[in-house]
C-alpha positions as CSV (number, residue, x, y, z in Angstrom):
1,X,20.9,-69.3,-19.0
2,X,19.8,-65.9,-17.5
3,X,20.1,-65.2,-14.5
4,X,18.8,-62.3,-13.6
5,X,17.3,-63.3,-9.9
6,X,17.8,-66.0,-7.8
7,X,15.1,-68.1,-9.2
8,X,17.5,-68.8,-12.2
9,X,19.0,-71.4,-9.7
10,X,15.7,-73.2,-9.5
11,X,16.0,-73.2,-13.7
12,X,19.4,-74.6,-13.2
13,X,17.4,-77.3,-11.0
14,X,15.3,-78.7,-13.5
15,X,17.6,-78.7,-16.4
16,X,20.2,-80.8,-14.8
17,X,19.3,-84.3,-14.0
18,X,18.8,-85.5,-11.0
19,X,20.3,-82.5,-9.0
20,X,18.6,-80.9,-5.4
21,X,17.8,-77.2,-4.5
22,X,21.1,-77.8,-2.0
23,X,23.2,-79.3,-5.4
24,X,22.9,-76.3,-7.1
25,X,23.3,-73.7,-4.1
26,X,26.8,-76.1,-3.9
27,X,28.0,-75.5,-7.0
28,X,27.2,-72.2,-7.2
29,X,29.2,-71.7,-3.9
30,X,31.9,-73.5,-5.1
31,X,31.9,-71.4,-8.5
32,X,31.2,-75.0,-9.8
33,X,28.7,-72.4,-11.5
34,X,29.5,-68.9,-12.5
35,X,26.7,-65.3,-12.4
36,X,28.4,-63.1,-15.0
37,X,27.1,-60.7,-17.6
38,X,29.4,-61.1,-20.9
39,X,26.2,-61.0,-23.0
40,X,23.8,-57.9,-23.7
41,X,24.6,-57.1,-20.3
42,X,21.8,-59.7,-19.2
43,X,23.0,-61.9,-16.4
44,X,23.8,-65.4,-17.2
45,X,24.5,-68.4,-15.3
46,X,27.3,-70.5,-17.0
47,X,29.5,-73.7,-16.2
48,X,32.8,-72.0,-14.7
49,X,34.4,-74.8,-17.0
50,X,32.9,-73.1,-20.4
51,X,33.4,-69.4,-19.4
52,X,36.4,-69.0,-21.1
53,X,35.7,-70.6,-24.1
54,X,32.2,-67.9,-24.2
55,X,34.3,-64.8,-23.9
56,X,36.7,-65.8,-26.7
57,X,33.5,-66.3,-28.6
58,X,31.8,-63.6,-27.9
59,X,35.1,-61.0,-27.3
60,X,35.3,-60.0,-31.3
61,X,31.8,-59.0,-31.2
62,X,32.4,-56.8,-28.2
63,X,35.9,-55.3,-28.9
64,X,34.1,-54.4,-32.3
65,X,31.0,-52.7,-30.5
66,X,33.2,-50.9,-28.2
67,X,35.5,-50.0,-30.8
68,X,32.4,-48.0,-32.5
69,X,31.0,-46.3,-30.0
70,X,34.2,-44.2,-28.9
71,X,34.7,-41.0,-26.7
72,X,34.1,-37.8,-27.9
73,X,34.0,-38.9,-31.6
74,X,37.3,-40.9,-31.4
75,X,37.9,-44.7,-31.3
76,X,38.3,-46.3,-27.9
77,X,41.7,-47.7,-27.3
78,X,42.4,-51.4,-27.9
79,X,41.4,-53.4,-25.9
80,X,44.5,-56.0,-24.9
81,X,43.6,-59.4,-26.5
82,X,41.9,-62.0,-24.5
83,X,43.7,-64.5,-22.8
């Protein structure tokens, strides 16, 4: 979900069942829950537990996006492929 400020941890709240302000401020400090910007450079908050399945998801898209913008009219390197 976005996460832009820190109210996004109050939207974490009231989707999760039966989980406290201090619950969430937990699992965030425990990186139970991850802040991290892989989408349209919005900021998300996102299960650590999921993240890596998200990037693989998303990755193609990006690789292809940086791919076409290049530098000075020429293709950006590869980018290594994603663990």
């Amino acid at each position: 979900m976005q996460a832009q400020g820190y109210l996004a941890a109050w939207a974490v709240g009231l989707r999760t069942r039966d989980a406290t302000q201090s619950d969430v401020e937990q699992a965030l400090a425990e990186r139970a829950i991850v802040r991290t910007h892989f989408m349209r450079n919005t900021v998300h908050l996102v299960p650590a537990a999921d993240l890596r399945w998200m990037l693989q998801f998303v990755a193609p898209r990006i690789r292809k996006m940086i791919d076409s913008i290049g530098r000075a009219g020429r293709p950006c390197p590869r980018l290594p492929p994603f663990p």
